[in-house]
C-alpha positions as CSV (number, residue, x, y, z in Angstrom):
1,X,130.8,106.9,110.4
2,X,129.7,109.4,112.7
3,X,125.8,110.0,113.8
4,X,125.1,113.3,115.1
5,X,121.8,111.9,116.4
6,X,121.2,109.8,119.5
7,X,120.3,106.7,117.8
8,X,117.2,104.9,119.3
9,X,118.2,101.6,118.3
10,X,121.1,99.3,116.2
11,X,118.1,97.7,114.4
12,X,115.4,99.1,112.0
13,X,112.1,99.1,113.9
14,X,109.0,97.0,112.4
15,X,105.7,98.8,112.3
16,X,102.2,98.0,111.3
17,X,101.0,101.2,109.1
18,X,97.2,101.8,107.4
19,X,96.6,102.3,103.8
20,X,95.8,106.5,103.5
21,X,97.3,107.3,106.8
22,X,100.4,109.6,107.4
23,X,103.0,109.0,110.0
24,X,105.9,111.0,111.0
25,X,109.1,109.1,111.5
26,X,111.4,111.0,114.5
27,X,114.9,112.1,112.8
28,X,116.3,113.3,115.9
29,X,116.2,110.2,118.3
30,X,114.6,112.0,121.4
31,X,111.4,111.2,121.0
32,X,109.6,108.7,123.7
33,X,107.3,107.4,120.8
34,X,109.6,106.1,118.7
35,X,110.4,105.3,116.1
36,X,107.5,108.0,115.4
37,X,108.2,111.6,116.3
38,X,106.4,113.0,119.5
39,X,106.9,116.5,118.3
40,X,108.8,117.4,121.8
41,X,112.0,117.9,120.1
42,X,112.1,117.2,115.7
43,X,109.4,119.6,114.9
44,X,109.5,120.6,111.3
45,X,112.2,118.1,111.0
46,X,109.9,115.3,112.0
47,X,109.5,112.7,108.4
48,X,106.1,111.9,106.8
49,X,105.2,108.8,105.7
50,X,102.7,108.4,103.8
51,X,101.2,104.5,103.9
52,X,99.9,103.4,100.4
53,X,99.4,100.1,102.1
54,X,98.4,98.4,104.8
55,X,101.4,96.5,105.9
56,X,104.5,96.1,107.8
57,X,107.5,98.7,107.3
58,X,110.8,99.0,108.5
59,X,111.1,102.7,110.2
60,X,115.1,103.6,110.5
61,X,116.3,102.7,114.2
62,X,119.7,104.5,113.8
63,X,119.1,107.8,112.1
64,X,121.8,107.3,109.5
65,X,119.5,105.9,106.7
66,X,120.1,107.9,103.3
67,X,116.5,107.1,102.5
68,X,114.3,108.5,105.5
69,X,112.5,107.2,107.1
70,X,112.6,103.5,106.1
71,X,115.5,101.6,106.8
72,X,118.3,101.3,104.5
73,X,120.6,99.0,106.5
74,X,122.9,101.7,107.4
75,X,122.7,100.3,111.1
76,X,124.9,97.2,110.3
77,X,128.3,100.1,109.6
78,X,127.1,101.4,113.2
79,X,126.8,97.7,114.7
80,X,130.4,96.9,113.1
81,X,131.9,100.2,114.6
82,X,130.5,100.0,118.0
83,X,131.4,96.5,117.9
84,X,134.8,97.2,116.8
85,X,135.3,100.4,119.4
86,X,134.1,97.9,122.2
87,X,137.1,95.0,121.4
88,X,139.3,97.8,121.4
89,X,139.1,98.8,125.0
């Protein structure tokens, strides 16, 4: 499995949203707000979220998630293979 992003983390990132707010999850990995999108760099391919609850979600850390922007637990093939790269060298 290849990412084509720079992933901003292994691990799917917790965050407190508000019930009727929108949020914009960053698919890119650049920005310095994440896992929310700082417009510096995704633009129009920045993620909205829209919060029909006040509660604690799970953004995607590692860009690979099939179902943006929460995580999907894609980040546990990119653990294995980084792990796996790093016991080959």
């Amino acid at each position: 499995m290849k990412n084509k992003n720079s992933p901003s983390d292994f691990f799917p990132v917790a965050y407190d949203v508000e019930e009727g707010k929108n949020y914009y999850w960053c698919s890119c990995g650049k920005s310095r707000t994440q896992p929310l999108c700082d417009r510096s760099d995704c633009g129009s391919k920045a993620v909205a979220y829209h919060a029909e609850l006040t509660e604690t979600v799970f953004f995607c850390g590692c860009k690979l998630t099939k179902d943006p922007p929460l995580c999907d637990g894609s980040h546990a093939q990119l653990l294995f293979d980084y792990l796996k790269n790093k016991s080959k060298k």
